[in-house]
N, C-alpha and C positions, 0 to 999 in steps of 0.2 A: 696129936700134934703134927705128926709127919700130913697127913691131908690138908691140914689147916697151910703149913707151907707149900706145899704141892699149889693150892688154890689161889695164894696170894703172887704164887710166879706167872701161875697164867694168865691171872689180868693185869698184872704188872707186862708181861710181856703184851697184851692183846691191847692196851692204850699205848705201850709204845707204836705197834705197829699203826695205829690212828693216829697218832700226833706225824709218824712219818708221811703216812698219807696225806694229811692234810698240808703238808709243806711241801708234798710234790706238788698238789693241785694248785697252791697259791705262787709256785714258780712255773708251773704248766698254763696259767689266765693272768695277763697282762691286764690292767685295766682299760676301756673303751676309750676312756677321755684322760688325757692328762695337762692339767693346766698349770704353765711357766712363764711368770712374766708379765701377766696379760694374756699370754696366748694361749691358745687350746691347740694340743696337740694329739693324733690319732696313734697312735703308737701300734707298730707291728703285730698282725696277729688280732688285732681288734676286731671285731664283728660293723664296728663304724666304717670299714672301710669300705663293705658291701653296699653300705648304704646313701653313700656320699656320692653323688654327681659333682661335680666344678664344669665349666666354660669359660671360654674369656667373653668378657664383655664387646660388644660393637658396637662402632662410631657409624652412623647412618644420617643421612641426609632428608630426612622426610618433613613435609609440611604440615601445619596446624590447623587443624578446621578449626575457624570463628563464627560462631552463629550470632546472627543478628534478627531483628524482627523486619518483617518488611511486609512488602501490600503486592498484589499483582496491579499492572495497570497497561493501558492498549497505548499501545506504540503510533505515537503523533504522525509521524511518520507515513502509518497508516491510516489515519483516521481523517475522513474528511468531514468538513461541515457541508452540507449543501443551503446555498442561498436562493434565493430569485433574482434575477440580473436587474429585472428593473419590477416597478410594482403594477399589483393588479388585485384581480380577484381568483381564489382560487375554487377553478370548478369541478376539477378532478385531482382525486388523491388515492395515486394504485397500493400503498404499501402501507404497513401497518407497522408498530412498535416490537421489535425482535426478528421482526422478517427476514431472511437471506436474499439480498441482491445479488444481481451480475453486472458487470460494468456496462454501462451505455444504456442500463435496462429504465424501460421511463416511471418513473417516481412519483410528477404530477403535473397537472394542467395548468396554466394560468393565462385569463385574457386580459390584456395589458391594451389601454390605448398606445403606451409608450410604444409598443410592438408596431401596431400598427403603423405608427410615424416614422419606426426603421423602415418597412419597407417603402413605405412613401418616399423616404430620404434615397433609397435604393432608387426606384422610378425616377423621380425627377433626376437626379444625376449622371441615372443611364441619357436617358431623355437630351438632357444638356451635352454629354457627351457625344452623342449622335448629330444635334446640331451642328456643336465645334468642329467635329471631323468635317464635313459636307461644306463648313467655309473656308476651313482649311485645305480643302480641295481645290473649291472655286478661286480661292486666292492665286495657290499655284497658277494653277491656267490659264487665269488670268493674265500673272505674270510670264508666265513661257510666251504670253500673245505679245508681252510687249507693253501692256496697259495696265501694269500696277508697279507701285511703288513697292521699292523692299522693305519701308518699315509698313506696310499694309501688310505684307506675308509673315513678317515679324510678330505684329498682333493677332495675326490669325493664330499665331502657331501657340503663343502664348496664352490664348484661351482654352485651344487645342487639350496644351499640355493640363491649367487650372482644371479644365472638367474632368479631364482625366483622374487628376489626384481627387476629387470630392466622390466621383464615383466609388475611385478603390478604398477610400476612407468610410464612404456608405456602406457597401459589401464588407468592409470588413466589421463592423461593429455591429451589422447584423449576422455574421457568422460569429461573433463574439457571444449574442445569443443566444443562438439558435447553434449550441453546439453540436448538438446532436446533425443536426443537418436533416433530422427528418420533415415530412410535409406535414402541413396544418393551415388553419385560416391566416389569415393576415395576422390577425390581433392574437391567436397562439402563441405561450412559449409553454413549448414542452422540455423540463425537468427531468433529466437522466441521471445516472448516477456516474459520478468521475472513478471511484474505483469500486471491486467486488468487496462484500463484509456482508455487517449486519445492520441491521436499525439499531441503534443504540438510544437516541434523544429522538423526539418527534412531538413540536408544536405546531404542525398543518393542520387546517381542520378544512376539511371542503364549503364552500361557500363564504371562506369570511376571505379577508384581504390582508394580504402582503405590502403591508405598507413602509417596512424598511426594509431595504436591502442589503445590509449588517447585521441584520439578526438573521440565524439560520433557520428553515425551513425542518429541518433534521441533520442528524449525526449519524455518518456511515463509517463504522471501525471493523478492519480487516482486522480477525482476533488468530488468524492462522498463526499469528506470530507477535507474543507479549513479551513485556516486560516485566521483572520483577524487581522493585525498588530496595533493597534493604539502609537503613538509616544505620550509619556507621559512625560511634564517636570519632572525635578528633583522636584521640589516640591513639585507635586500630587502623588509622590511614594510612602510615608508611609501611604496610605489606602489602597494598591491594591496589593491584593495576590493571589497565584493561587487561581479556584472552584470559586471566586466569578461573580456573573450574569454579561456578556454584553449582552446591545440592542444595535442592529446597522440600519442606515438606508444608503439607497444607491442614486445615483441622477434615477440610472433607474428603482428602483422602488421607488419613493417618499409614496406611501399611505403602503407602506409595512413593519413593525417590526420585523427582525431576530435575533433570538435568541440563543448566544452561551454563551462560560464560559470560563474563564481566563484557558489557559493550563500551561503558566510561565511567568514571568516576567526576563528580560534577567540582568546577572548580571554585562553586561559592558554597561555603556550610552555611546550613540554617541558623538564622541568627539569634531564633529562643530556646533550639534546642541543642548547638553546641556540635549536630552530626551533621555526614556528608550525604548526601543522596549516591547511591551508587545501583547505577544499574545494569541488569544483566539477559540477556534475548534467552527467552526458551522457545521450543517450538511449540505448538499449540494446534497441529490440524484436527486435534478433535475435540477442539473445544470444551477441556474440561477445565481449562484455568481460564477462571470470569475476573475482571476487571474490579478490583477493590476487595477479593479475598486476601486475608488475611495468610501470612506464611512463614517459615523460618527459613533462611538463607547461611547457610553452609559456606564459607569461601576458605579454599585451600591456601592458607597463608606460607610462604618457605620462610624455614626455619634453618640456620645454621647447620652445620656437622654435631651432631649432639649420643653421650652414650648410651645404648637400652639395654635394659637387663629384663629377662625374665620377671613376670609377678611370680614365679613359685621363688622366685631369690629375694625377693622382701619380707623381713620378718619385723614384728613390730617390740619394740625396748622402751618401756614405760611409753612415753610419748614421743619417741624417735622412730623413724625408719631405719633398718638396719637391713648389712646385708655380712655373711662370712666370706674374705676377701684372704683367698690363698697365699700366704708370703713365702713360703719354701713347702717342700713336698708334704702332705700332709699337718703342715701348721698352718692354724685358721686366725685372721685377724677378723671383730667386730669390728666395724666403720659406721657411723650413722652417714645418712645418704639422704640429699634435697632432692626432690624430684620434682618434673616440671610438669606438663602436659600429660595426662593418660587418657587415650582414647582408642588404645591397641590390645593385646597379648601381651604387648613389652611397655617398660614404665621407659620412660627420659630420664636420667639424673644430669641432673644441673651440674652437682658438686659432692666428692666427695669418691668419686671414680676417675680412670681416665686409660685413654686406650691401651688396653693388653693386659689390665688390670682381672684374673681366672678368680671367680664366686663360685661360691658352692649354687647348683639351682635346682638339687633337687634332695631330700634330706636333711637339709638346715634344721628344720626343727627340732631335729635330736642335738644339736651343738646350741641350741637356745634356752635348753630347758636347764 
């Protein structure tokens, strides 16, 4: 009997000492999370505390890329037609379709009666003029002798001055041809090129005839320097002005970034398709943006003062966006959050934040679960 009591004190004393135990350890561990109100709070001693980053949020000023579709295309600007001054036959044709000219460089032949009748017109005119001067002379001296009327010196001079102007009107319409100013036969005009490029268009064929001269000969486009058109609705128009940055990318070069800048924005929209033509200069000296490739066009739209937060501070609540929004020292408020533009590290919120507003941004997930 005396052991049987002996036996029952020991383990009556030995779960006392476990139940004491156990009530130190539950006033020695504070829980992690404690939720009041709404709020979750971190309470002293928590191991959440290690884990929790907060920031405040920032109001930043930055702009919105808008991509639109658009085309490359050669700058009018640069691009000449070449015609034939007047008609003929053409007997020589130095240039071929894609070729590289240089300015002044000659292009093609053509023999032209009309040509010939400039220089005629030239001749006779010099010709007439050389007369006029010689009795324009003889008038004078006439009169210094004494023996001419002053309206005989009058008409001299009067002829004088007519052949004069038919001359400089001859010479000039034949420099109007003959721009170049190089030597040839009468009946020559030779075809140079007004500026440096490439062949782009080319209907010459040697030996047939030029028989308008409104229709071009070929099309010479300096590609050193294109444009890239992007087709902008009406709606995305009131952010896009000239001077502001595009990036464009193309299909044939996909890993490649080019970079130009709005030269205008057109001030009639299309009228079946509702966009504005808006174009922008890139540089181009090596020719690898061709005229009617296809491209996307990047324009850095400015956008208000707007707040960004961290993507590690987004966490998602059924179908909301959410973020944990510090309201006193270690008490966390849930906020769903709109957000606008992402195309960074940091998301935009529209609504639902606002300056000075400290998120948790790193560790959320433990205050989510």
């Amino acid at each position: 009997m005396t052991h049987r009591l002996t036996a029952f004190f020991i383990a009556f004393a030995v779960m006392s000492l476990a139940a004491c135990s156990h009530r130190a350890d539950d006033q020695a561990s504070p829980p992690p999370l404690v939720e009041e109100h709404g709020m979750l709070r971190v309470p002293d001693g928590s191991p959440l505390r290690k884990a929790l980053t907060m920031a405040p949020v920032e109001m930043r000023t930055a702009p919105h890329a808008l991509v639109f579709p658009a085309t490359v295309e050669s700058d009018p600007a640069r691009t000449a037609n070449v015609v034939a001054p007047l008609t003929g036959r053409i007997t020589e044709l130095k240039v071929g379709l894609g070729d590289h000219v240089a300015r002044n460089q000659l292009l093609a032949v053509i023999e032209s009666g009309d040509m010939a009748q400039a220089y005629a017109d030239v001749a006779k005119a010099t010709d007439a003029l050389a007369l006029a001067r010689k009795g324009l002379e003889r008038a004078h001296g006439v009169q210094q002798a004494g023996g001419n009327a002053v309206k005989d010196l009058e008409a001299a001079q009067s002829n004088y001055n007519q052949a004069q102007a038919e001359r400089d009107r001859a010479q000039t319409r034949l420099q109007s041809i003959n721009i170049s100013g190089q030597g040839g036969s009468a009946r020559s005009i030779r075809i140079t090129a007004p500026v440096s490029g490439y062949v782009t268009a080319l209907s010459a064929t040697p030996g047939t005839y030029a028989n308008d001269t409104t229709t071009p000969l070929m099309t010479i486009a300096d590609l050193d320097s294109v444009w890239i058109t992007a087709n902008v609705p009406e709606s995305d128009l009131g952010g896009i002005a000239k001077g502001q940055a595009v990036d464009a990318t193309l299909s044939a070069y996909p890993d490649q970034l080019f970079h130009g800048q709005v030269a205008f924005v057109s001030q009639v929209l299309q009228a079946d398709t509702r966009r504005d033509m808006v174009r922008a200069v890139f540089a181009n000296t090596d020719g690898r943006l061709k005229p009617n490739m296809f491209a996307k066009a990047s324009i850095a739209v400015p956008q208000p003062a707007q707040v960004f937060v961290p993507e590690s501070a987004l966490l998602m609540n059924n179908d909301n966006t959410t973020v944990f929004v510090e309201v006193s020292p270690w008490t966390f408020e849930r906020r769903t959050v709109l957000l606008s533009y992402d195309e960074s590290a940091d998301a935009r919120v529209v609504k639902g934040l606002k300056a000075g507003d400290r998120v948790v941004v790193k560790g959320g997930v433990l205050l989510n679960d």
